[in-house]
N, C-alpha and C positions, 0 to 999 in steps of 0.2 A: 165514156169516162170524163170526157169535157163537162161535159151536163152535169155530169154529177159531182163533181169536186169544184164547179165554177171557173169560169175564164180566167180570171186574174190566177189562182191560185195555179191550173193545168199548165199555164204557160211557163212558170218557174220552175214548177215540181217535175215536170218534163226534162226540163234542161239537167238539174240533179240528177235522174235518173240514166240519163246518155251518158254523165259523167261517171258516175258510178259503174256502169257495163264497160266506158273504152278502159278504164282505170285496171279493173278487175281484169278483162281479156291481157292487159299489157303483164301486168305483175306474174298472171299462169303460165302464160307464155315464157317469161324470163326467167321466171324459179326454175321452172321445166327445165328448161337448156341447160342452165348451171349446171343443175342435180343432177342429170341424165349423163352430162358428159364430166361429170364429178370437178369441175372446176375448182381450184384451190383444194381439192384436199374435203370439200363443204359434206360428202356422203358421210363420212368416219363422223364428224363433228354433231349431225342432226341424229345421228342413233337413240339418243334419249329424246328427242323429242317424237321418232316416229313413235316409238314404243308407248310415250305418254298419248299418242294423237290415237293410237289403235287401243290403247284402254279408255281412252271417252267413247271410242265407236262401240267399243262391247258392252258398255254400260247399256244399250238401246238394244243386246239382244238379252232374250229369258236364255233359260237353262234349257231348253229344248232346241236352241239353236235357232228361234226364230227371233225376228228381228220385232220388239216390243214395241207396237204401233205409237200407241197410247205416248211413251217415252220421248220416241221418235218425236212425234207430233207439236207436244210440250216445248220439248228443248228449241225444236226449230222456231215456236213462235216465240217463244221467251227470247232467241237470240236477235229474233228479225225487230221485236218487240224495243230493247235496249240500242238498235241500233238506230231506230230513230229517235229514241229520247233524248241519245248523248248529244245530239244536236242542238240541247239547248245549251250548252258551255262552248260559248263562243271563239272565233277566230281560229281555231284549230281543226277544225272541221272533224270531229269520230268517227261522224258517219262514213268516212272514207277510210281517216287510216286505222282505225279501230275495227269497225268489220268487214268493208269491203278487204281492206288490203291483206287482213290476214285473214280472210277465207280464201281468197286469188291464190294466196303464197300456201298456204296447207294443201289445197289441192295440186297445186305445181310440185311441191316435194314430195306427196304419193306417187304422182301419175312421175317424176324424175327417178324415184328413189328406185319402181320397177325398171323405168326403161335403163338405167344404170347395172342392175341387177340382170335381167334377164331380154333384153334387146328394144328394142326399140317399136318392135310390132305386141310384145303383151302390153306396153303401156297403153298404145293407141287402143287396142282391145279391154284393157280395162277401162279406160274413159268411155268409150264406146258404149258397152255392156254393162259396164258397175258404174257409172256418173249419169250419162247422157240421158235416162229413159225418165229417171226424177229429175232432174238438172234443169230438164226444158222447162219445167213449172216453178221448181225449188232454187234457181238463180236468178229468174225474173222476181221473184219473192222478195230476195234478199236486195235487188236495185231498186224494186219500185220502195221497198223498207227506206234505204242508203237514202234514196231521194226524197222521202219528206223530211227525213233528219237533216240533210242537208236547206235544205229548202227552210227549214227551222232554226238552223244556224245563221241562214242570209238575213233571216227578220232579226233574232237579237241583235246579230253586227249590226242592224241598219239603223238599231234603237238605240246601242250603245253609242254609234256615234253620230247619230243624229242625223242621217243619211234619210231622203226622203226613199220611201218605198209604197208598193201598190199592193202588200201585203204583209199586216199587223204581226206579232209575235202569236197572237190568239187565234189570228184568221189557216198561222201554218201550222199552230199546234192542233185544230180542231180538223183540217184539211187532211193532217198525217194521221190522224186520229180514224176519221172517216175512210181515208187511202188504204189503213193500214187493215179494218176491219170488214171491208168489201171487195180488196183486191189481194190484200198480202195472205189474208187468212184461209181465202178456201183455194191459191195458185200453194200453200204449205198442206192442207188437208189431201189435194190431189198428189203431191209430191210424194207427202209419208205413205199411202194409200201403193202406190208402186212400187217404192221401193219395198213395203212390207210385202207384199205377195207378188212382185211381178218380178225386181230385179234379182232377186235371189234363183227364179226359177232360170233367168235369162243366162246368168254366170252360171249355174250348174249346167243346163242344158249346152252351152257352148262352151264350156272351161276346156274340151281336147283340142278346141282349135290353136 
């Protein structure tokens, strides 16, 4: 990956992407807990939004109850897609609180909103069984995404204010560019590809445990 995205550019786009993983692990983590153990009152309050979160997930299944690959595949690049572009509107950084932080926080309210519901061992069994098996390819996706958009955001800040840097606005945008189409596209293609035929069989096959 050095090699191929070049030393100056690997060295920054690297540190975005640690940043975007400790970010993300911190915010699942803390939704989780909230939700789980209903803090404030917070379970009654998110009720429309689970309800809105579980109609965008059914949009990716057909009427046959499978999960529409093709759909799948799309949306996930198209999200991974805009979350490194927003990187180029400086100083506020998107690429973290835009989609890291609310994909951290959506998944910490399902995987809460169960363990609140029904104990604390089907949440860890739904992440488990219904996250974990696309997750491993389809979260690194989403950070190595977070981190050129980040990494994009550093170059304009550094243009805007004049800040010397050792990589151009053009050098991160063509660098995310490249990141994005060598490494975020086929870690999404293996993602959709499991979740479409493997985790459905996983959660039925194990759903009496």
């Amino acid at each position: 990956m050095r090699n191929l995205l070049g030393e100056r550019y690997y060295r920054n786009y690297m540190k975005g992407v640690k940043r975007a993983a400790i970010w993300f692990i911190i915010i699942m983590l803390l939704v989780t807990v909230v939700v789980s153990f209903n803090i404030g009152g917070v379970v009654d309050s998110l009720n429309k939004f689970l309800m809105d979160t579980f109609g965008e997930l059914l949009k990716n299944i057909s009427p046959d109850g499978q999960i529409n690959f093709f759909a799948l595949f799309k949306n996930n690049v198209l999200a991974c897609f805009i979350m490194f572009l927003v990187g180029i509107v400086p100083f506020i950084c998107l690429p973290l609180t835009y989609g890291i932080l609310i994909n951290a926080a959506i998944i910490g309210i399902l995987i809460g909103a169960i363990n609140a519901a029904n104990g604390f061992y089907a949440g860890l069994m739904t992440f488990i069984l219904g996250i974990l098996p696309h997750g491993i390819f389809e979260l690194p996706a989403f950070f190595f995404s977070a981190g050129a958009g980040v990494e994009l955001c550093r170059a304009v800040n550094r243009k805007i204010t004049n800040k010397e840097t050792d990589v151009t606005i053009k050098d991160a945008f063509l660098g995310g560019l490249k990141a994005f189409v060598t490494i975020v596209v086929p870690l999404l293609l293996i993602a959709a590809l499991i979740e479409t035929y493997l985790t459905i069989k996983i959660l039925t096959t194990f759903s009496g445990i």
